[in-house]
N, C-alpha and C positions, 0 to 999 in steps of 0.2 A: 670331431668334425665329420659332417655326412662329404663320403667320396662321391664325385659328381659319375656319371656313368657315359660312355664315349658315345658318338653317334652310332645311328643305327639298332639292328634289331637288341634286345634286353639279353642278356647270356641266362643261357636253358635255364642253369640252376636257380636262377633269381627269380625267373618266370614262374618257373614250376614250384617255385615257394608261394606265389604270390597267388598264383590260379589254386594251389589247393588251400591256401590258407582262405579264400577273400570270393570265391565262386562256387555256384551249386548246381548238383545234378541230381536227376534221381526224380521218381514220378515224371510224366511227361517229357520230360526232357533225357532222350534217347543218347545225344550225341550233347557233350558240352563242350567249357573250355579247356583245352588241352593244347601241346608242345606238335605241332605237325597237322591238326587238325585244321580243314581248310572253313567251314561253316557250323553252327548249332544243329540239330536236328531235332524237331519237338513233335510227339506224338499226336495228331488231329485228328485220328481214326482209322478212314481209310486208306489215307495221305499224309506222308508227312510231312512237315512246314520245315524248310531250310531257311537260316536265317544268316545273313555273312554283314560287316562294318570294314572298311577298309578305308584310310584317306589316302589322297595324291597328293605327294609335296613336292615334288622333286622335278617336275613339270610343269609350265603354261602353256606353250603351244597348240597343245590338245589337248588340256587336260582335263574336260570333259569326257573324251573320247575316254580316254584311259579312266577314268572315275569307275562308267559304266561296264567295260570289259573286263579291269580287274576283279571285281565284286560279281558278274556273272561268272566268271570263270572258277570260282569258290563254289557256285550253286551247282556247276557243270561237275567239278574235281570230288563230289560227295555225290554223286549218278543222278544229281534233279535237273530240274528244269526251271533256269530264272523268269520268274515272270511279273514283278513288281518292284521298282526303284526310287528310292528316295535319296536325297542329295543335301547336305547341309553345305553351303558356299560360305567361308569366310574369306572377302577381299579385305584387301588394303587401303589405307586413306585413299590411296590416289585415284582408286577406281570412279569409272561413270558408267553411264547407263548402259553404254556400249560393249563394251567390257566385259559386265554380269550378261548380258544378253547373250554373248556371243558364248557363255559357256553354258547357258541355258538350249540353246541351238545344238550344240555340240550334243550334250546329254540324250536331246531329245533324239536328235538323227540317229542316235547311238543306238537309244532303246529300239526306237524302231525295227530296224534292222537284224534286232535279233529277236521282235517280236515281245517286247518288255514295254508293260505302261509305268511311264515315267507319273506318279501318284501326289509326291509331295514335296517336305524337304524342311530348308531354314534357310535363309538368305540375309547377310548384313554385313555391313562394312566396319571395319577395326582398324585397332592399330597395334593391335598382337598380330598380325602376321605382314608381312612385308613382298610376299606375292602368293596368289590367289592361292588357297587351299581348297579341296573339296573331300569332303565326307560324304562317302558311300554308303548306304544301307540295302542291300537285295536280297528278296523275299523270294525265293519256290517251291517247288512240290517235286516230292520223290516218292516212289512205290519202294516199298520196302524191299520188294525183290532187288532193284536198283540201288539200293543204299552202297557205296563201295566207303567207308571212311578209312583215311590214311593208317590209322591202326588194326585195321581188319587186313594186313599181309599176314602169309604164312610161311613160315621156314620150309624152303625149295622152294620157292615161288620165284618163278625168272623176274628180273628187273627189265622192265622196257619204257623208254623214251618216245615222243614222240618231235617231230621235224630238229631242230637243232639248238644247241647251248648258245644262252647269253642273247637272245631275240631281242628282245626290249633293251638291253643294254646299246649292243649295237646301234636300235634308232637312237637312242639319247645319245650317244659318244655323237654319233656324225649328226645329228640336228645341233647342238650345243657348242661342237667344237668343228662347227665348216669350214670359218673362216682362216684356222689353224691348222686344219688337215689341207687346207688346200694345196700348199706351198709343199706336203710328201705323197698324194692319193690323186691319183685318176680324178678328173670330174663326175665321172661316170660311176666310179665307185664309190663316192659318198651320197651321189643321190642314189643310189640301190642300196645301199644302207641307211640311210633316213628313209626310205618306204618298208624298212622292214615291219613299222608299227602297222604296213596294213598289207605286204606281199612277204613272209608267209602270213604276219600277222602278231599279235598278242592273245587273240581268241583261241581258248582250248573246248570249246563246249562243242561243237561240231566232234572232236576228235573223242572227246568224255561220254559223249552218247553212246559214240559206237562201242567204245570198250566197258560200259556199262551195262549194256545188251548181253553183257558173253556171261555166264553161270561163272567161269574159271577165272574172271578179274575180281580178285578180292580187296583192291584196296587201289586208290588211285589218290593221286597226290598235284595241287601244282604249284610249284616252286617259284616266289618272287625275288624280295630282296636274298640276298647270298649265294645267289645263284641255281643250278644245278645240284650241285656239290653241296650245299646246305639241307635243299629241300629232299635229297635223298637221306641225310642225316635225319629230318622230321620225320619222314614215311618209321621208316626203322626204329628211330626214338618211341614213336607213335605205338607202331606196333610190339616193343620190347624184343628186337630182333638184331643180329647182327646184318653185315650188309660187305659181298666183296662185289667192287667196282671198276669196270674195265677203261681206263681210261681210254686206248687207242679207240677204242667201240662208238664212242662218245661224238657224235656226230658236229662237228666246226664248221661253220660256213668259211670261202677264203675272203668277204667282207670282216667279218668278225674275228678271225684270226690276225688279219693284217689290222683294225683298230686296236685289237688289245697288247697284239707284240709294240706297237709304238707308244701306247702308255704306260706297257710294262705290265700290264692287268692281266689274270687267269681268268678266261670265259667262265670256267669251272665255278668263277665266286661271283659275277656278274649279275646285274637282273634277268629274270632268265621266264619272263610270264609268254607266253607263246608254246611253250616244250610241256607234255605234262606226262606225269611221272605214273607207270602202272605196274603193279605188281600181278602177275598171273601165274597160274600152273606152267608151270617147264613145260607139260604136254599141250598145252592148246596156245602157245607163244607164239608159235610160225602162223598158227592160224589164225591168231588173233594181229600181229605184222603183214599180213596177206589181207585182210579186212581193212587196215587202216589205210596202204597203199593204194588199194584198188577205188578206194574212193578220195585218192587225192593228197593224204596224209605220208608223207615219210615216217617211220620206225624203226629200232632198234633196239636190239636186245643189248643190254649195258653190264646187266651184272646178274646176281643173285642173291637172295636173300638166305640168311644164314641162323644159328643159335644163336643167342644176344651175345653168351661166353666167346664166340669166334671173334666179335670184337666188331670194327666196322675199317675198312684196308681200299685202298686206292692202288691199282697193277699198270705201270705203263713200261713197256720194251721188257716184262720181265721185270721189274723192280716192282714191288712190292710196299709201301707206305703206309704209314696211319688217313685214312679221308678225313680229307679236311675240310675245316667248316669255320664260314667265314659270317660270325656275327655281325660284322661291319662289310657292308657290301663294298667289291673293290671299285666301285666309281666312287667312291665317299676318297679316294685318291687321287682321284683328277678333278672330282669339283669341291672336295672338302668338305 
């Protein structure tokens, strides 16, 4: 009997069967599929074609909005530049015109805004999904000097963060569950957590640029479902490196902290698309956190990158742990 497999992301070793058993690289194609890898990279010449697919399930509200940021934020986390978007919509019976419209609106606004032509797509109503899905596809261009893929850290390479753990998590906790938080949380504290999808935000390509400009960022990364705490497991997987990680260092907002202590949930394993993950020389890390601040971006140095042998270790008060990695993101806890 085939075992059914749990929700959420696929466990590494299954992946990693599957991608070298079942996918190709080699000729043109620079960057493939791989375990931490955020987009394809395919050689065009004097530019190269980044290419990323990502769907939003687990959202309606915006889920345009989110369609278009997560899938530029792949073209940003590999040093390009998103500038082409295609969208396949499957609604639900129940959908009408309005409906699709309203996440065709959303997309479009989207693109805009970060200067992306919304190009093509698929659009049709089913009765395989039961609320709107949307399928991502984004297209950019990177200079090879620019290329940073999540496997390209090197052993000493500082670990740094960018603004704070579990972003996206936080909006969906207080968008989804207002009506439930209301009766333990501020009023004021669930709507500054439900704007977290747009104040600090979900976008990393603003922050991708800058740290892709620096010679000394070798590999940048950013981290969706599993959080934080996962997507540093990717970077490291990626690159064949170990990885010690400072938890105290690890930046919490006190929104985010007080949503997860009442569901019981680690930010550390949360959706965490807003924060993006960079590996840099220890010597130009202050300077590369001095660059991000100065135009806006909170940083921190989180950890270090290590020999693969050293293993991958999580430090909080002085205790010392295995990092943990949470295949099944821990909202898939509070909304199953």
């Amino acid at each position: 009997m085939t075992m059914s497999l749990p929700l959420g992301k696929i466990d590494p070793e299954i992946l990693n069967k599957l991608i070298g058993d079942y996918t190709q690289r080699g000729g043109r194609v620079l960057v493939g599929a791989g375990i931490g890898e955020d987009a394809a990279i395919i050689d065009m010449g004097e530019v190269y074609l980044v290419a990323k697919t990502d769907p939003i399930t687990h959202v309606t509200r915006e889920i345009g909005y989110y369609a278009v940021h997560v899938n530029a934020n792949d073209i940003g986390a590999m040093g390009g530049k998103p500038l082409w978007f295609l969208a396949t919509l499957l609604m639900p019976a129940w959908s009408g015109v309005q409906e699709i419209e309203k996440i065709f609106s959303q997309i479009a606004g989207t693109c805009r805004a970060l200067g992306v032509v919304y190009c093509g797509g698929h659009t049709e109503v089913t009765s395989s999904v039961n609320n709107p899905v949307v399928i991502g596809h984004m297209l950019g261009e990177v200079k090879a000097r620019h290329l940073k893929p999540s496997s390209g850290a090197l052993k000493g390479d500082a670990l740094v963060m960018t603004k704070s753990a579990a972003i996206e998590g936080t909006a969906i906790i207080a968008t989804e569950k207002a009506d439930e938080l209301a009766a333990f949380l501020p009023n004021e504290t669930i709507l500054k957590a439900q704007n977290y999808l747009h104040n600090p935000g979900i976008s990393v390509v603003k922050e991708a640029g800058i740290a892709a400009a620096f010679e000394e960022v070798h590999a940048l990364h950013d981290p969706t479902e599993g959080g934080i705490a996962t997507g540093i497991f990717e970077m490291a997987t990626a690159s064949h490196l170990g990885v010690a990680v400072y938890e105290d260092a690890i930046p919490v907002t006190e929104e985010t902290r007080k949503l997860c202590e009442h569901y019981h949930v680690s930010p550390l394993g949360t959706f965490a698309s807003g924060s993006l993950i960079i590996a840099v020389s220890r010597e130009a890390a202050d300077a590369l956190i001095r660059s991000l601040t100065k135009q806006g971006i909170p940083a921190a140095r989180i950890g270090e990158l290590l020999d693969e042998a050293a293993g991958m270790s999580l430090t909080k008060g002085g205790v010392t742990r295995p990092l943990p990695v949470y295949h099944q993101d821990e909202l898939s806890r509070i909304f199953g």
